[in-house]
C-alpha positions as CSV (number, residue, x, y, z in Angstrom):
1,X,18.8,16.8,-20.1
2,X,21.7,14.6,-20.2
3,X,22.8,13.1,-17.6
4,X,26.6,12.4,-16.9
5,X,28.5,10.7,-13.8
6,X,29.3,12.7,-11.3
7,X,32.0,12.8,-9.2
8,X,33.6,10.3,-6.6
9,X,32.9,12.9,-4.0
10,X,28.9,13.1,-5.0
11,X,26.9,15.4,-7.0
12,X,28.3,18.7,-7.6
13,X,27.5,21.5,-5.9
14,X,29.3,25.4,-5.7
15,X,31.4,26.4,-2.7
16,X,28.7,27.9,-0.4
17,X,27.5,24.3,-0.2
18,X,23.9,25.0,-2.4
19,X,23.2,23.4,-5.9
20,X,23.2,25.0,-8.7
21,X,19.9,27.2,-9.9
22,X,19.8,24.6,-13.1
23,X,20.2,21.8,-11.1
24,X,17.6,23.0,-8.8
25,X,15.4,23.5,-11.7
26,X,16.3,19.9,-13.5
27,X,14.9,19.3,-9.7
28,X,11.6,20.8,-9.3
29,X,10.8,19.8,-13.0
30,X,11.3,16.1,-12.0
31,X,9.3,16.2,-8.8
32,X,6.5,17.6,-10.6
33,X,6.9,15.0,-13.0
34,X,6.6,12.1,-10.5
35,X,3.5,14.1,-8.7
36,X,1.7,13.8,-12.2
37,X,2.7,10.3,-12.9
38,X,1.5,9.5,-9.3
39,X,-1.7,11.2,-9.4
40,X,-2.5,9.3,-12.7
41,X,-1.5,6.2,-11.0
42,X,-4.1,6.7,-8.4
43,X,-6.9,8.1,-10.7
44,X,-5.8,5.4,-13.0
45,X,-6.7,7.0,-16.0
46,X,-7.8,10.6,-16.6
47,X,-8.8,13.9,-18.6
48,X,-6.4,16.7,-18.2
49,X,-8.2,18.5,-15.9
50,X,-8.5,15.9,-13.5
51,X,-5.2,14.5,-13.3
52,X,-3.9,18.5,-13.1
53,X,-5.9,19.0,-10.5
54,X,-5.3,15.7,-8.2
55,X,-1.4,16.7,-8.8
56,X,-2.5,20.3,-7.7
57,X,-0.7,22.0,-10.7
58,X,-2.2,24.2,-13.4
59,X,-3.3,22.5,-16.8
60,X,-1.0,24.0,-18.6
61,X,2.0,22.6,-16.5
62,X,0.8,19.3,-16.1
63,X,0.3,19.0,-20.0
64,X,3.2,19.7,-20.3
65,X,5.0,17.2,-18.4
66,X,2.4,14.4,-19.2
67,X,4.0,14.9,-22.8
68,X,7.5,13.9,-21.3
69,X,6.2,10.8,-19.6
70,X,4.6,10.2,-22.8
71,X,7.1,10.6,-25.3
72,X,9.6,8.4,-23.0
73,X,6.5,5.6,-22.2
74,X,5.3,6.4,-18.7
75,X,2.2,7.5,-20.0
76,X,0.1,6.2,-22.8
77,X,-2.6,8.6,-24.1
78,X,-6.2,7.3,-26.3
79,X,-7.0,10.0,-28.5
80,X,-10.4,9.1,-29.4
81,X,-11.7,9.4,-25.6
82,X,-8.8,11.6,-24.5
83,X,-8.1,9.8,-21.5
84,X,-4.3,9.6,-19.9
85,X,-3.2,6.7,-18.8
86,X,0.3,5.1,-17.2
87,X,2.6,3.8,-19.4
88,X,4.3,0.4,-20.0
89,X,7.5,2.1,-18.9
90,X,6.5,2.8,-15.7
91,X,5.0,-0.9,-15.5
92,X,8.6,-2.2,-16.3
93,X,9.6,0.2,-13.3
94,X,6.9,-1.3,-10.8
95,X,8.0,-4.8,-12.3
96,X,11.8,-4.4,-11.2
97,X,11.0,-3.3,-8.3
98,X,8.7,-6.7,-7.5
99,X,11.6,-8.8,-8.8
100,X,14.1,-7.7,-6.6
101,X,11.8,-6.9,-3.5
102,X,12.2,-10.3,-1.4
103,X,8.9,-9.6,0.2
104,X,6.4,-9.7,-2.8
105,X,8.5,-12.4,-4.2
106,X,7.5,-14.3,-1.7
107,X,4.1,-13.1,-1.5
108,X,2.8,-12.9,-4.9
109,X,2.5,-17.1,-5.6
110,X,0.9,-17.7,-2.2
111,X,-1.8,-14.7,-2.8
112,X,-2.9,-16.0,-5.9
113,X,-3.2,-19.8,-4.8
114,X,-5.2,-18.3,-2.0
115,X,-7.4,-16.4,-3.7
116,X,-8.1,-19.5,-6.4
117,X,-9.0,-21.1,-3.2
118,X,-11.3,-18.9,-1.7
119,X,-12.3,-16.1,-4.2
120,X,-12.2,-13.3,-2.1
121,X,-9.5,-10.4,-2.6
122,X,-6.1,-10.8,-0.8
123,X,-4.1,-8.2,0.1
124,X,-0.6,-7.9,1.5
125,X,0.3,-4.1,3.5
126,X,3.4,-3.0,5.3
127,X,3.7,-0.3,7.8
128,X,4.7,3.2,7.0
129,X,5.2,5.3,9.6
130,X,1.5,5.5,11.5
131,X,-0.1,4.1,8.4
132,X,-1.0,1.0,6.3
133,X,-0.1,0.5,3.2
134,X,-1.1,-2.2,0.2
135,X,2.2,-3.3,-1.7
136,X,0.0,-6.1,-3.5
137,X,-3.4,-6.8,-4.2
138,X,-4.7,-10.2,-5.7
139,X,-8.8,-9.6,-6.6
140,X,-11.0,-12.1,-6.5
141,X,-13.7,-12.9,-9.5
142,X,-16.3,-11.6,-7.7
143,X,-18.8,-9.1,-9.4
144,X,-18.4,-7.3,-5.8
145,X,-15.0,-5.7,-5.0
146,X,-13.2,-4.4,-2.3
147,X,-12.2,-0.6,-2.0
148,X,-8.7,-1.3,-1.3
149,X,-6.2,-0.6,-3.9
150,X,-2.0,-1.0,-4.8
151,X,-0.6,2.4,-2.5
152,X,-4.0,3.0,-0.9
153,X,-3.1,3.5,2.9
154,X,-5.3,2.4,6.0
155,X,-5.2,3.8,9.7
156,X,-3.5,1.5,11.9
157,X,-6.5,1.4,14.5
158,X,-9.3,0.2,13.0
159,X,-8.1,-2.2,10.1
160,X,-6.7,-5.4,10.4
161,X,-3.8,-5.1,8.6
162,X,-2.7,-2.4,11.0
163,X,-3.7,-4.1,14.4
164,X,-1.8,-7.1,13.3
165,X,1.6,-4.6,12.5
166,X,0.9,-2.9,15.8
167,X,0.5,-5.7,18.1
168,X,3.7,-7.1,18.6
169,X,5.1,-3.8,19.1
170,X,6.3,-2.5,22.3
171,X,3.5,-0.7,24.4
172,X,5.5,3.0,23.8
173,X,6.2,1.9,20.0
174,X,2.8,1.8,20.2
175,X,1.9,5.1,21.7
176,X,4.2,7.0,20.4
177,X,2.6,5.9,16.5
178,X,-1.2,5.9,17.3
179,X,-1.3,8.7,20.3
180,X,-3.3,8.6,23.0
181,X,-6.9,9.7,20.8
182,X,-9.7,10.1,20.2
183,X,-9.0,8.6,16.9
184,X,-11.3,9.1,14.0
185,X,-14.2,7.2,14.0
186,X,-14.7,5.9,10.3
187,X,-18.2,3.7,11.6
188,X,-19.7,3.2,15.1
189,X,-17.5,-0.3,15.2
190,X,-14.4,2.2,15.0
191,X,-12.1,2.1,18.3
192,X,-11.2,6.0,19.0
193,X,-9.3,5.0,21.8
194,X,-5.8,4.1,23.4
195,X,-7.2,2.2,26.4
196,X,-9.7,-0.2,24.2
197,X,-6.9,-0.3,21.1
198,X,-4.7,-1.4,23.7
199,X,-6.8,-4.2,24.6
200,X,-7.6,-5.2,21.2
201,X,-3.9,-5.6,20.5
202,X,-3.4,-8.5,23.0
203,X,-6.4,-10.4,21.9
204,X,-4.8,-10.1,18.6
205,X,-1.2,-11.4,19.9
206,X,-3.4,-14.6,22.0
207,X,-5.4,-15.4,19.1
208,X,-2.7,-14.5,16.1
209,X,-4.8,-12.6,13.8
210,X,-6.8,-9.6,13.6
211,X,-10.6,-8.9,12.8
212,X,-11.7,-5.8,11.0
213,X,-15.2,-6.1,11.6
214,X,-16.8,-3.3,9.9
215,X,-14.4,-0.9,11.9
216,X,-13.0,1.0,8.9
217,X,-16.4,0.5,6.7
218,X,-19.9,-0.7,7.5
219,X,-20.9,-4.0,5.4
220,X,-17.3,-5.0,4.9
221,X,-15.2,-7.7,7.6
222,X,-11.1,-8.4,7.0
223,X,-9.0,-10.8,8.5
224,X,-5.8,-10.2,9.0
225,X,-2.4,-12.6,9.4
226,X,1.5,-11.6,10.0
227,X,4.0,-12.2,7.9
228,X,7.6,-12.6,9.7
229,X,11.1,-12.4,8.4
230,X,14.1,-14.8,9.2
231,X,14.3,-12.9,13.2
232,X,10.4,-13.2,13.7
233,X,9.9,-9.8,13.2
234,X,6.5,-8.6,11.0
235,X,7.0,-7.0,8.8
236,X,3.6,-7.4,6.7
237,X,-0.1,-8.5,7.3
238,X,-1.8,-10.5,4.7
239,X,-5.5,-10.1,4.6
240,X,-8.7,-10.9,3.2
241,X,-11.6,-8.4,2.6
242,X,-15.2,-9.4,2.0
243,X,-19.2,-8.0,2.4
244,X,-20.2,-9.6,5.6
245,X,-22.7,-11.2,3.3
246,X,-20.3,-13.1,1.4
247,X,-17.8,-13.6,5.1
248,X,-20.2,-14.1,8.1
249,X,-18.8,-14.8,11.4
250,X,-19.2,-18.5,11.0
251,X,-17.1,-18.6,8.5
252,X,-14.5,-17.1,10.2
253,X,-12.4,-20.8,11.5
254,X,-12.3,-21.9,7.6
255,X,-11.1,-18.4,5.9
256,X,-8.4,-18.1,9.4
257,X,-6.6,-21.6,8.9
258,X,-6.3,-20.9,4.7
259,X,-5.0,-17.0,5.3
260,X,-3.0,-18.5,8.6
261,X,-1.6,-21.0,6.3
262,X,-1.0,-18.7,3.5
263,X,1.0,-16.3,5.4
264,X,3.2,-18.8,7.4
265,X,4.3,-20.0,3.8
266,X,5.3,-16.8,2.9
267,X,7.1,-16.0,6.3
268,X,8.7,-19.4,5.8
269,X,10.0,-18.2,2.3
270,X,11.7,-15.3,4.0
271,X,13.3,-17.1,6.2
272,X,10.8,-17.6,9.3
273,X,11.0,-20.4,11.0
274,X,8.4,-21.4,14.3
């Protein structure tokens, strides 16, 4: 498909207002395309079958368009074990995005100095909609790693990263984007409802962090910072995810004032200022 620039008045569509069957075709194709490259991205490599099935198309259809994304880089495929995986194409495309995205600018140098300091896995999530979601991941060297992935979302009620993005909200923000529950109950530490959430979230604005502790999964405790732009808005949480083996409660003074300190300099990059 070529692709030529459309008019000053936008993209062309017939007099009844609908687009074109072609174009709705050209349409469908690429949104199938970017389900494929999306589901590869989250199996991170793949067989046929399994990447045809996580996109929810039949294997005929995804082969086909994983031979697109090949033959134009998004995907790279090993013949000798048969496994897909994504390409350095659509690496370059993650890698602009970074670049011009003020917010992992920022974030990326601190994340790694923190992690060198501490050696646990840092993690950096926004909000989107009534969910978390990991923008940036920096892994510590430890044999032992955290679940949490690049686009994995979290619930808002029982992680850390999402208490801290819900706290500073206004009470009916906050209603309206959590409900009143039950809310799932992911380990007897869970909170499942509005009333003790509602609490939680002003011990969180006193103390100016949050605690996952083993609310979202049993044997693993997060802390979680904000991140504030230039108004003093959050718009992030850094965190840091650990076994409770390796982050007891004691420790929990010591990893605070290195994430607190972590984050602030990143807020302070974007334009925060106390």
């Amino acid at each position: 498909m070529t692709l030529t620039e459309p008019p000053e008045s936008g993209l062309p569509r017939l007099k009844s207002g609908r687009t074109r069957s072609g174009d709705t075709s050209s349409v469908r194709t690429l949104e199938r395309g970017l389900t494929v490259l999306s589901a590869l991205a989250e199996l991170r490599e793949g067989t046929l079958t399994q990447i045809a099935k996580k996109a929810g198309l039949s294997a005929s259809t995804a082969y086909r368009l994983l031979e697109t994304l090949r033959q134009q880089g998004y995907v790279e495929w090993e013949e000798r074990s048969g496994l897909f995986s994504v390409g350095l194409r659509a690496y370059q495309v993650g890698a602009a995005f970074s670049e011009r995205n003020s917010l992992l600018s920022a974030a990326q140098g601190e994340m790694q100095t923190l992690v060198q300091d501490i050696n646990e896995t840092a993690n950096l999530a926004v909000r989107r909609g009534s969910e978390a979601v990991y923008v940036y991941q920096v892994e510590a060297r430890q044999m032992m790693r955290m679940f949490t992935q690049i686009g994995a979302v979290a619930p808002l009620h029982c992680s850390g990263v999402g208490k801290v993005m819900l706290a500073w909200l206004p009470a009916a923000e906050v209603r309206h984007l959590v409900g009143e529950g039950p809310y799932p109950a992911y380990t007897p530490a869970s909170l499942t409802g509005l009333p003790a959430l509602s609490r939680e979230l002003e011990t969180v604005r006193d103390q100016g962090y949050a605690l996952d502790d083993e609310e979202r999964e049993l044997g693993v405790r997060c802390l979680a910072t904000p991140v504030r732009d230039s108004s003093g808005e959050v718009v992030a949480s850094l965190s840091i995810s650990a076994p409770t083996s390796r982050f007891p409660r004691k420790n929990i003074p010591e990893m605070l004032a290195r994430v607190r300190l972590a984050s602030d300099q990143i807020s302070a990059r974007l334009g925060w200022r106390p």
